[in-house]
C-alpha positions, 0 to 999 in steps of 0.5 A: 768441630766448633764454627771457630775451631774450623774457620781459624784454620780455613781463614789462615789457610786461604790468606796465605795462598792468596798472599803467595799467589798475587800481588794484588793485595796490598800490603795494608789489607794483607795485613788487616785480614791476617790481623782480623784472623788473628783476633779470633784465634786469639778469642779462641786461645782466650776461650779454650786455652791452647790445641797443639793441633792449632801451632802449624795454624798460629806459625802460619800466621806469623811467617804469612805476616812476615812474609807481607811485611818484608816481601823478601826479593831474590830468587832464593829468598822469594822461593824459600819463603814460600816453600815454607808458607806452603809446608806449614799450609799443609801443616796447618789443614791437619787442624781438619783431620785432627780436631781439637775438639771431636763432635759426637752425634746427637741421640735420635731417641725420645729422651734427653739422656742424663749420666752418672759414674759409680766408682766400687771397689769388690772386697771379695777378689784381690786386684792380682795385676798389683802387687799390693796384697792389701789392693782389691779388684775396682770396678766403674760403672757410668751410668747413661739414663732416659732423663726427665729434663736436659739441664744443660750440666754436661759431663766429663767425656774421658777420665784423667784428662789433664794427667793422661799418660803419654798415649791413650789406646795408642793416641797421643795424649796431647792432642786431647787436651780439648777432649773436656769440651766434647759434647757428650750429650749426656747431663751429670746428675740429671734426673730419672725419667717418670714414665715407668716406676723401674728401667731395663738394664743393659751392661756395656763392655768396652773393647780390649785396652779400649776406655768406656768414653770411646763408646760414648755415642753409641751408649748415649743414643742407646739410652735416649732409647729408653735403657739403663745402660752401665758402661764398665772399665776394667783397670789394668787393662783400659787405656785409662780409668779413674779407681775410686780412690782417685788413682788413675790405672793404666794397662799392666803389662804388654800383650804375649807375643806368643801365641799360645801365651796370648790365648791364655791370656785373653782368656783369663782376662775374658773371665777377669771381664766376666767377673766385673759384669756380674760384679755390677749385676749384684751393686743392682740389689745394693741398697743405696750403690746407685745413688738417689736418682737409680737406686729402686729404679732398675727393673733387676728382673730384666738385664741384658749384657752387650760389648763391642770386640773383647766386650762382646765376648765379656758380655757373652761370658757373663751371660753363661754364667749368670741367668740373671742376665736375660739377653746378650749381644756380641757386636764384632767379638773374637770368643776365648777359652771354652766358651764357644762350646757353651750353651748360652740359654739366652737369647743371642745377637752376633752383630759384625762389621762387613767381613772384607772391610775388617778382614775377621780372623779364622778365630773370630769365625770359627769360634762364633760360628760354635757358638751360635750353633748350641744357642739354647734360646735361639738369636741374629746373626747380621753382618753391617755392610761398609762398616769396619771394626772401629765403626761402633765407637767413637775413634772415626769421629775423633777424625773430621770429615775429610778426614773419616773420608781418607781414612775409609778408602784406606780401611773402610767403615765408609758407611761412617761411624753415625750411621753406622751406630743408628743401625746397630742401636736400631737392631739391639733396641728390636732384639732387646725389647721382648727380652727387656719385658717390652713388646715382641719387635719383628728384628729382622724386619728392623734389620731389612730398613737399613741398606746393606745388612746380611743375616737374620736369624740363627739357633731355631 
């Protein structure tokens, strides 16, 4: 949250338990000061326009204000006036769990990171969550790079912001109308970094219903690190994603409820992922697919796939299917279909958030534990200790601090979202490096550093 975006709330807040709770304070100064709070909300509004987060802020003002100027006298007048001012004071702190404007950490790696979004459409597969026969299968792809130089153009955090839908994986809307001005610390359009001739590659798939913005710390920090990284929407089933013809797409359809009907679906949808990630790997060879600054720049000879929850089991789909893809990584990922009884010939991470804080499902288990036990190549295994299963994307820190605080006693992740990312790329940055063509990183030494990380290897 910005200096101003905290202090206009803090300021209201405290004016109007000071004016409730003395008399001292004369009516002139009483007013000036909620006149002076008033003028930097009014800068802000002038600045960023209107957060619905900020109205209990502005209404608290007001009846403040008014309650000054008219001292209302009487044991019910006196009473009902500050009941009100109280019920809008604690109105008014939600501004603290619900920022308008979220702050992402900063990347901790050597380079300033530079982004760009590519919006393809695959002639080859018909979009069957349409029913436009003439409608083929879009895939996006953006884009996060080591850059050359920050330029200080930014980027856009979400697709469609200005005409989202009502709710966006289950979160109104209209409280992120202030979610064009997060940081995302990655510049539009900056320039490749010179220090090598071609970059590794790391696909990215979000979780389920989950837009790739939601990822964007994390995938940001991971390229700062020195990776290619091309976070993918999968339309129809993200929250929301822009097609390349400007449309915006929204999930198609409700989950089955059953459960038989729900395992087939997840699995068909787990290939339709599938699908999109080797639908990516061939735009790698395309002349011209990734523009000026990334096409011949990618080292299309050293790939790895990765996802969070149904991403991970995306990423670990695609990879038996494809040798293109050196390495794969499940982070927190329940498996579908046949694939747990695949024999991945890749090396494979399984990283999981600490098993009584998410509450893992038998599936979850069961599943990865067949996995990890036909792994041809060998991997890791790491359980991360006070992390929950949000902790990998950026929806805690769509919370403020006090905020994240109440939440963890509630659900856990109080290890934080921050640093619960810098373990996690610590410990993928080490298992991908020999894979990626770097040097051999002694992983489970990487995973050791950190406090609280169970595990270590697996498949040998």
């Amino acid at each position: 949250m910005s200096l101003i975006n905290a202090v206009i709330p803090l300021a209201a807040i405290v004016c109007a338990v000071a004016v409730m709770c003395t008399e001292r304070i004369g009516r002139a100064p009483a007013l000036g000061l909620l006149g002076a709070v008033a003028l930097v909300a009014a800068v802000q509004w002038l600045r960023e326009g209107f957060y619905w987060q900020f109205l209990p802020t502005y209404l608290l003002l007001v009846a403040t204000a008014w309650f000054v100027a008219a001292r209302p006298s009487g044991r019910f007048g006196g009473v009902a006036a500050r009941v009100g001012i109280g019920l809008l004071v604690v109105a008014a702190a939600f501004a603290w769990v619900l920022p308008p404007v979220p702050t992402l950490p900063a990347p901790s790696g050597p380079y300033p990171v530079g982004t760009e979004t590519f919006r393809w459409v695959d002639p080859g597969r018909p979009e069957t969550a349409t029913d436009d026969p003439a409608d083929h299968r879009n895939v996006i792809a953006q884009a996060w790079y080591p850059a050359a130089e920050a330029t200080g153009s930014g980027s856009r955090y979400l697709d469609g912001l200005g005409k989202l839908p009502r709710q966006v994986s289950q979160i109104p809307s209209f409280l992120m109308r202030g979610y064009d001005h997060i940081d995302t610390h990655g510049d539009y359009g900056a320039s490749l970094a010179r220090d090598r001739d071609r970059w590794p590659v790391v696909l990215f798939s979000p979780g389920y219903g989950a837009p790739r913005a939601f990822y964007t710390a994390l995938v940001a920090e991971l390229a700062s690190r020195g990776f290619v990284i091309l976070a993918v929407d999968h339309p129809y089933e993200t929250a929301v994603v822009e097609l390349a013809d400007g449309r915006l797409a929204t999930p198609v359809g409700d989950f089955p409820a059953d459960d038989a009907a729900g395992e087939r679906y997840m699995t068909e949808q787990q290939a339709v992922r599938a699908a999109d990630l080797r639908f990516v790997l061939d735009q790698l060879d395309r002349p011209g697919a990734l523009g000026p600054r990334l096409s011949g720049r990618l080292d299309t000879e050293h790939i790895a796939a990765i996802g969070h929850s149904f991403g991970g089991a995306a990423a670990a789909a695609a990879a038996a299917d494809d040798d293109r893809i050196r390495a794969a990584a499940n982070i927190d990922g329940t498996l579908y279909g046949h694939l747990p009884n695949r024999t991945l010939r890749q090396p494979f991470l399984l990283m999981e958030s600490e098993h009584d804080e998410t509450g893992h499902s038998a599936n979850f288990l069961e599943r990865n534990a067949a996995l990890l036990g036909r792994l041809g190549a060998g991997g890791f295994r790491f359980e991360i200790g006070d992390a929950n299963h949000y902790s990998f994307t950026d929806v805690p820190l769509f919370l403020s601090g006090p905020g994240r605080f109440a939440a963890a006693q509630v659900i856990g992740g109080s290890r934080g979202p921050g640093p619960t990312q810098h373990v996690a790329a610590d410990i993928v940055v080490a298992f991908l490096s020999e894979p990626l063509g770097g040097p051999r990183a002694d992983v489970v030494a990487t995973a050791a550093a950190h406090r609280d990380i169970r595990g270590g290897i697996v498949g040998r």
